[in-house]
Biopython code that builds the backbone (N, CA, C, O; Angstrom):
import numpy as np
from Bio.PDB.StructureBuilder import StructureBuilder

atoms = [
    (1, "UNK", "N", (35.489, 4.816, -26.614)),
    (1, "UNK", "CA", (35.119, 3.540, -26.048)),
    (1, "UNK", "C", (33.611, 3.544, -25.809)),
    (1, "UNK", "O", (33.156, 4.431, -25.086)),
    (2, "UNK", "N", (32.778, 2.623, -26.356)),
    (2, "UNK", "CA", (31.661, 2.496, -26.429)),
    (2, "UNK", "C", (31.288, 1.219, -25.433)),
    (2, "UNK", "O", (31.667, 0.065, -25.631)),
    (3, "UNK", "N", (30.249, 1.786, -24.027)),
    (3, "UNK", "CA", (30.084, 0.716, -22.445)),
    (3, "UNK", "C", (28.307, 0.535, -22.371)),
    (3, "UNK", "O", (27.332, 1.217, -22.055)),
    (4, "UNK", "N", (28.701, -1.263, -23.035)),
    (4, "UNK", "CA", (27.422, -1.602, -23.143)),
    (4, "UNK", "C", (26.717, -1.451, -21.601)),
    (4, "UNK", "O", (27.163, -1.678, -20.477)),
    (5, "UNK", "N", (25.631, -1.044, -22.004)),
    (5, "UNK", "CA", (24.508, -0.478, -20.982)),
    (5, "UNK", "C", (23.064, -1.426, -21.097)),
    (5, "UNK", "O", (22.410, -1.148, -22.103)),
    (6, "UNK", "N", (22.419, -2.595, -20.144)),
    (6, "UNK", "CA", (21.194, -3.205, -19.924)),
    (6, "UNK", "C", (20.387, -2.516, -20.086)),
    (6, "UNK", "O", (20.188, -1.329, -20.343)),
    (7, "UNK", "N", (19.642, -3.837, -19.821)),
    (7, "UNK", "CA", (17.931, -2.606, -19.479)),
    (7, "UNK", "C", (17.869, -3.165, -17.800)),
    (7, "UNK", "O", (18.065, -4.210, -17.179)),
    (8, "UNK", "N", (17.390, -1.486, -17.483)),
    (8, "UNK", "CA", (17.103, -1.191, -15.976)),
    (8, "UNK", "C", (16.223, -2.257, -15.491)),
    (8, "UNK", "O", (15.525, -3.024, -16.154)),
    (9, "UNK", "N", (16.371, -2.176, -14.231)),
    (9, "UNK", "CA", (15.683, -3.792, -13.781)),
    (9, "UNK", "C", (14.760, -2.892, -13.018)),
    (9, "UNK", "O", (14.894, -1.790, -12.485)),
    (10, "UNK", "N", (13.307, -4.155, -13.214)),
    (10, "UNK", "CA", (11.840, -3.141, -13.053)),
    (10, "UNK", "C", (11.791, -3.436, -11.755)),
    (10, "UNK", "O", (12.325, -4.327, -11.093)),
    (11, "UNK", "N", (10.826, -2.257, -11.397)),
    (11, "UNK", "CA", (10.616, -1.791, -9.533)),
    (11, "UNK", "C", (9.715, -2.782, -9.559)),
    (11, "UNK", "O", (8.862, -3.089, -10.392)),
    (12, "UNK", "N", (10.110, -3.360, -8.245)),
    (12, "UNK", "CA", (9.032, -3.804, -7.471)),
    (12, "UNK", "C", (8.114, -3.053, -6.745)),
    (12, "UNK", "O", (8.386, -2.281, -5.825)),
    (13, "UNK", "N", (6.830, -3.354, -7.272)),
    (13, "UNK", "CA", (5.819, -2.936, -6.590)),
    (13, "UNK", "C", (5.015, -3.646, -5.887)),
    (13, "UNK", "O", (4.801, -4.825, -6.170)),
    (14, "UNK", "N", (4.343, -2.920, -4.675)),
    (14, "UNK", "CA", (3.838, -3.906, -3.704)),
    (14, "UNK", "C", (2.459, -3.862, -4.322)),
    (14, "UNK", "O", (2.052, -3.044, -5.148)),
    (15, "UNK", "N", (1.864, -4.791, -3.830)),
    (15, "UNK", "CA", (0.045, -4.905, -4.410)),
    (15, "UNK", "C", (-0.672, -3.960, -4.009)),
    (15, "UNK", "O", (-0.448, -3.577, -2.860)),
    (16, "UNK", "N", (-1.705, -3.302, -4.757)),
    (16, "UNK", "CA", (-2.252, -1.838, -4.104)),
    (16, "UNK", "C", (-3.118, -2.321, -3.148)),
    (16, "UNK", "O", (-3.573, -1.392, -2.480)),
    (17, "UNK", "N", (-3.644, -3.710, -2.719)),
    (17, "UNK", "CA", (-3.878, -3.939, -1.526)),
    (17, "UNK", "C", (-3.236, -3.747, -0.423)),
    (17, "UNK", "O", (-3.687, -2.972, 0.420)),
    (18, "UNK", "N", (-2.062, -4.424, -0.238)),
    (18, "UNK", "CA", (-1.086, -3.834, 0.782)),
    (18, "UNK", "C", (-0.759, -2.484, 0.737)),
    (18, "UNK", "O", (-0.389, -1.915, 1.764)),
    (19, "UNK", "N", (-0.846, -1.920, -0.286)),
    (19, "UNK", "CA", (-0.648, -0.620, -0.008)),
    (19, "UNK", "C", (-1.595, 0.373, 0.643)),
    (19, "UNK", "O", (-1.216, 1.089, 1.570)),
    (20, "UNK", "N", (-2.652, 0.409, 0.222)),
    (20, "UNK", "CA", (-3.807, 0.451, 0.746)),
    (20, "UNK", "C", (-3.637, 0.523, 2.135)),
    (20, "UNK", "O", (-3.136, 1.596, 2.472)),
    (21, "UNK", "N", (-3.857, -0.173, 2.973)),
    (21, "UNK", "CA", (-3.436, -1.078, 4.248)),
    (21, "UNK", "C", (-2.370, -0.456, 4.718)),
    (21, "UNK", "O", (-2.475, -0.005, 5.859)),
    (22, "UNK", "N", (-1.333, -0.300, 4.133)),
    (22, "UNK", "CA", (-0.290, 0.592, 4.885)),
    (22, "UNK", "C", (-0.870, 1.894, 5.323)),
    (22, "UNK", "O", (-0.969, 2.381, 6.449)),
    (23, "UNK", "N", (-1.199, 2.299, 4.244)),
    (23, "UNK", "CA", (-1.698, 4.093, 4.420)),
    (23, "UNK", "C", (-2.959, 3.791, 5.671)),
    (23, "UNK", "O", (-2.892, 4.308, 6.786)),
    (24, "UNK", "N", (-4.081, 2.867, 5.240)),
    (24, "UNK", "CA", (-4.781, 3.177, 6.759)),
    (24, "UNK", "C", (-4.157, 3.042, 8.129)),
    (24, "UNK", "O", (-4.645, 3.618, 9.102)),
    (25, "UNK", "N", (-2.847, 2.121, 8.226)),
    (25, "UNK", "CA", (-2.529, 1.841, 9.419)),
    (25, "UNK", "C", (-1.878, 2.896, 9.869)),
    (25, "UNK", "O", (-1.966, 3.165, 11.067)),
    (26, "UNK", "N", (-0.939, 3.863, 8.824)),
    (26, "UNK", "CA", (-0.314, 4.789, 9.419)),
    (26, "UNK", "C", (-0.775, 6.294, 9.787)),
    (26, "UNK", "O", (-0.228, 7.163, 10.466)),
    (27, "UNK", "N", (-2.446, 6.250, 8.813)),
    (27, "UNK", "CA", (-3.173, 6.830, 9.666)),
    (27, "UNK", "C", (-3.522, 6.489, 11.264)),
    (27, "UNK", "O", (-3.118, 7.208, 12.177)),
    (28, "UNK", "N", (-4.299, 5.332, 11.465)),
    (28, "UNK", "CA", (-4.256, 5.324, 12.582)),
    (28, "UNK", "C", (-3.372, 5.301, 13.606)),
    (28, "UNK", "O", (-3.658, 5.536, 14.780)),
    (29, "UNK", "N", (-2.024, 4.949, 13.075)),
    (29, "UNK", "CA", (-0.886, 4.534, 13.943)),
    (29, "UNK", "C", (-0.811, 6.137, 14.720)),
    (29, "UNK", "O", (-0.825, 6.371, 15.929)),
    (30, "UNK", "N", (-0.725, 7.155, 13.523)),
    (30, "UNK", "CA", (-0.660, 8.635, 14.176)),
    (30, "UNK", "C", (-1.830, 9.196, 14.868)),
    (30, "UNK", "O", (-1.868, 10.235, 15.527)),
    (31, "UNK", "N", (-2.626, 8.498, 14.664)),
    (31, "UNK", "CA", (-4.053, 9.718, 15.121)),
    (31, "UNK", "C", (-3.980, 8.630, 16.864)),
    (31, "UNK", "O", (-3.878, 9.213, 17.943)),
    (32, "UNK", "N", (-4.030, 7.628, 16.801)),
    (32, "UNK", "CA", (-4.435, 6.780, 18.716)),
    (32, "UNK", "C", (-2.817, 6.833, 18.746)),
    (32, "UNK", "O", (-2.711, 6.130, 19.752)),
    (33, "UNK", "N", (-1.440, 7.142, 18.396)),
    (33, "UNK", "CA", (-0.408, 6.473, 19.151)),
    (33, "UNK", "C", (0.039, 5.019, 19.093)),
    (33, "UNK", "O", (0.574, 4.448, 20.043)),
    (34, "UNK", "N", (-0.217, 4.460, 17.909)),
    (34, "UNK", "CA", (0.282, 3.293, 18.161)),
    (34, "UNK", "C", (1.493, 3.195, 16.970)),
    (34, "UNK", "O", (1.750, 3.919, 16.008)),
    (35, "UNK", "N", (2.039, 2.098, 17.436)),
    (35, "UNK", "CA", (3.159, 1.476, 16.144)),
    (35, "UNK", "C", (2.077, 1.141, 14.722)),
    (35, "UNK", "O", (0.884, 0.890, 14.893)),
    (36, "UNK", "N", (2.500, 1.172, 13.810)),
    (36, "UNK", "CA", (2.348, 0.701, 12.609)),
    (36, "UNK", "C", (1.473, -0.686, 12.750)),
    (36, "UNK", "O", (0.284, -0.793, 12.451)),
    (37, "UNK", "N", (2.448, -1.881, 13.350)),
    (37, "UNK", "CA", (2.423, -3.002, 12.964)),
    (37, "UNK", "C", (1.130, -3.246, 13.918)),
    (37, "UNK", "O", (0.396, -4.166, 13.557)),
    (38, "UNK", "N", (0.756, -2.527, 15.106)),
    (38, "UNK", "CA", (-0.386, -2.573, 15.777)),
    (38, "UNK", "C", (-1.512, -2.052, 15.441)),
    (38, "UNK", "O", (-2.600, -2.407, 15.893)),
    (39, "UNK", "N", (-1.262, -0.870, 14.342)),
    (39, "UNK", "CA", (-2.278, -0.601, 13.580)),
    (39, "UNK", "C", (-2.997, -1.265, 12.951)),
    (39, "UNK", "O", (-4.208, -1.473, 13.037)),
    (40, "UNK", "N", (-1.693, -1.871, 11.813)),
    (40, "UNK", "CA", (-1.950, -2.565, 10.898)),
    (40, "UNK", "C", (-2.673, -4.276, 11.326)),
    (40, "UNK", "O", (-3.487, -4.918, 10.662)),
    (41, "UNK", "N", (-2.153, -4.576, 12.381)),
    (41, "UNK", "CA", (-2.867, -5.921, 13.257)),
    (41, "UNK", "C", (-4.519, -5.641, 13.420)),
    (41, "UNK", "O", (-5.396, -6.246, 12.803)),
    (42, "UNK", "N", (-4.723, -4.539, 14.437)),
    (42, "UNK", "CA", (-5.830, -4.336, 14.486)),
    (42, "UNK", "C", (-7.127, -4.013, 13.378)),
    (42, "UNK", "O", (-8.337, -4.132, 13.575)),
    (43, "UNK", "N", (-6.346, -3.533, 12.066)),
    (43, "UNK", "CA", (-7.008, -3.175, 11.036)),
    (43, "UNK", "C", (-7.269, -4.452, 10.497)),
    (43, "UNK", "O", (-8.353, -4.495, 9.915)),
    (44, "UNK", "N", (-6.489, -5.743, 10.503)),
    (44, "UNK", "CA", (-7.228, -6.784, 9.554)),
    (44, "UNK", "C", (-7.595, -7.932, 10.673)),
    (44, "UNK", "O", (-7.886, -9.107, 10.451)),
    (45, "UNK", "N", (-7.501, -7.255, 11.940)),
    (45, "UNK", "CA", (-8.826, -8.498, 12.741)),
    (45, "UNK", "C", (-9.565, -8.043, 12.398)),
    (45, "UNK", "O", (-10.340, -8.751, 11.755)),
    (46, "UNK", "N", (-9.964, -6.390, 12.551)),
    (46, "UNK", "CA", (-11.480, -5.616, 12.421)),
    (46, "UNK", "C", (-11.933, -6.000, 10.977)),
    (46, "UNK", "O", (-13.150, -6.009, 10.789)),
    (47, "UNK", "N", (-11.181, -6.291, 10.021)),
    (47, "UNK", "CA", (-11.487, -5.987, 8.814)),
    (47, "UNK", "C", (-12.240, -5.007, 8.519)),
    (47, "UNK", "O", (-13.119, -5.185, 7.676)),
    (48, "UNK", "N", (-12.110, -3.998, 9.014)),
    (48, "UNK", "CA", (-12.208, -2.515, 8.611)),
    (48, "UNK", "C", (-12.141, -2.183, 6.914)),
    (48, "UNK", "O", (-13.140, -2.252, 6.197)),
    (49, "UNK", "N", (-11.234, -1.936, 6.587)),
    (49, "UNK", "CA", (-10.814, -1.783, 5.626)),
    (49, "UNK", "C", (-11.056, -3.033, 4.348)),
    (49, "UNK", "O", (-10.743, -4.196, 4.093)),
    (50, "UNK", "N", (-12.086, -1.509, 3.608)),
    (50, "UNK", "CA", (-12.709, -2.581, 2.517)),
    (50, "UNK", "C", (-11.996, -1.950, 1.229)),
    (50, "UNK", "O", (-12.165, -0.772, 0.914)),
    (51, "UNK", "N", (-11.199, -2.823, 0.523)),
    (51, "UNK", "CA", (-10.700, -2.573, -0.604)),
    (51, "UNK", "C", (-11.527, -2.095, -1.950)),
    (51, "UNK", "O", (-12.392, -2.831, -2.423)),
    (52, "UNK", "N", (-11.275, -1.090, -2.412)),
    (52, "UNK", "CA", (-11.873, -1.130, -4.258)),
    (52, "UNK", "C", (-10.961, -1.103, -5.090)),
    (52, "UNK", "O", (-9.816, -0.654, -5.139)),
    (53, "UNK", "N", (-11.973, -1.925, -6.064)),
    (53, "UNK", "CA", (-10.769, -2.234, -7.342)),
    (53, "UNK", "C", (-10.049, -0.944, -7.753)),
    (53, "UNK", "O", (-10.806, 0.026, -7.795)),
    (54, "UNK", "N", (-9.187, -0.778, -7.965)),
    (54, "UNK", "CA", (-8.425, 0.594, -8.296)),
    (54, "UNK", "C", (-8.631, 1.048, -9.504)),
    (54, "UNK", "O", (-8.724, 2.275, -9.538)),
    (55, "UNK", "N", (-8.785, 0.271, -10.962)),
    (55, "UNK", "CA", (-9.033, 0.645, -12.068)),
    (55, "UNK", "C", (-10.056, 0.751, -12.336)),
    (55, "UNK", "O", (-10.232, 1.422, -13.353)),
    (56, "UNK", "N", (-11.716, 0.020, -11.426)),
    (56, "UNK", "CA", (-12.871, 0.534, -11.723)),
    (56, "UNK", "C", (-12.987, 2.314, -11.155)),
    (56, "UNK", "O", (-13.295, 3.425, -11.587)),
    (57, "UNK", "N", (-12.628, 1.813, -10.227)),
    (57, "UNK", "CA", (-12.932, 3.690, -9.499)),
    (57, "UNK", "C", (-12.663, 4.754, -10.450)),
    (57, "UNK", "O", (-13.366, 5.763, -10.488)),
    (58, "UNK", "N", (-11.067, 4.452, -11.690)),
    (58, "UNK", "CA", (-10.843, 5.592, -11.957)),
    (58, "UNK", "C", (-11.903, 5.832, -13.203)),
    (58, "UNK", "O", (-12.086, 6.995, -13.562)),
    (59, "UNK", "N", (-12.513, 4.899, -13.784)),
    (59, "UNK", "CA", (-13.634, 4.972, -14.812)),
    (59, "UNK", "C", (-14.544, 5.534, -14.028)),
    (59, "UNK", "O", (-15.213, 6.207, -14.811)),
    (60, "UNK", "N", (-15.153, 5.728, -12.540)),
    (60, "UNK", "CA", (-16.346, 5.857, -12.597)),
    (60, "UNK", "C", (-16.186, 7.368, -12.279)),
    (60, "UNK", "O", (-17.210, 7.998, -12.545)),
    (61, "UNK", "N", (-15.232, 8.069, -11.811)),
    (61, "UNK", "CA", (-15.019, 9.197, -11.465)),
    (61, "UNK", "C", (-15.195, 10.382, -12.696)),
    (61, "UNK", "O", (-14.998, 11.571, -12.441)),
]
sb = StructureBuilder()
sb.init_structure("model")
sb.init_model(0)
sb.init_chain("A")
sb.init_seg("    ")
for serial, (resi, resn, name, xyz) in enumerate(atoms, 1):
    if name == "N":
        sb.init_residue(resn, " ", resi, " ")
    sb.init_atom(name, np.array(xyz, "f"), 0.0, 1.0, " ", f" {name:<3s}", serial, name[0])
structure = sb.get_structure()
């Protein structure tokens, strides 16, 4: 018996902006004690966090 098989359904990926953004918040979340989402609050009033394009960087390296 031959069991037709799809094609795998593609991952969602989040934008490497948000991703980005996650990783600083959960740095800070661990280093002062805070939740995530207070990290992450405080990180884009400050606008701290300055994004780079991800595919220039890896050319210039």
């Amino acid at each position: 018996m031959i069991l037709v098989v799809g094609k795998k359904a593609k991952q969602k990926t989040e934008p490497q902006a948000d991703r980005e953004m996650a990783i600083e918040a959960a740095y800070f979340a661990r280093k002062f004690g805070l939740t995530k989402e207070e990290a992450l609050k405080t990180l884009q009033e400050a606008s701290v966090v300055k994004l780079l394009p991800s595919r220039n960087l890896a050319r210039t390296r």
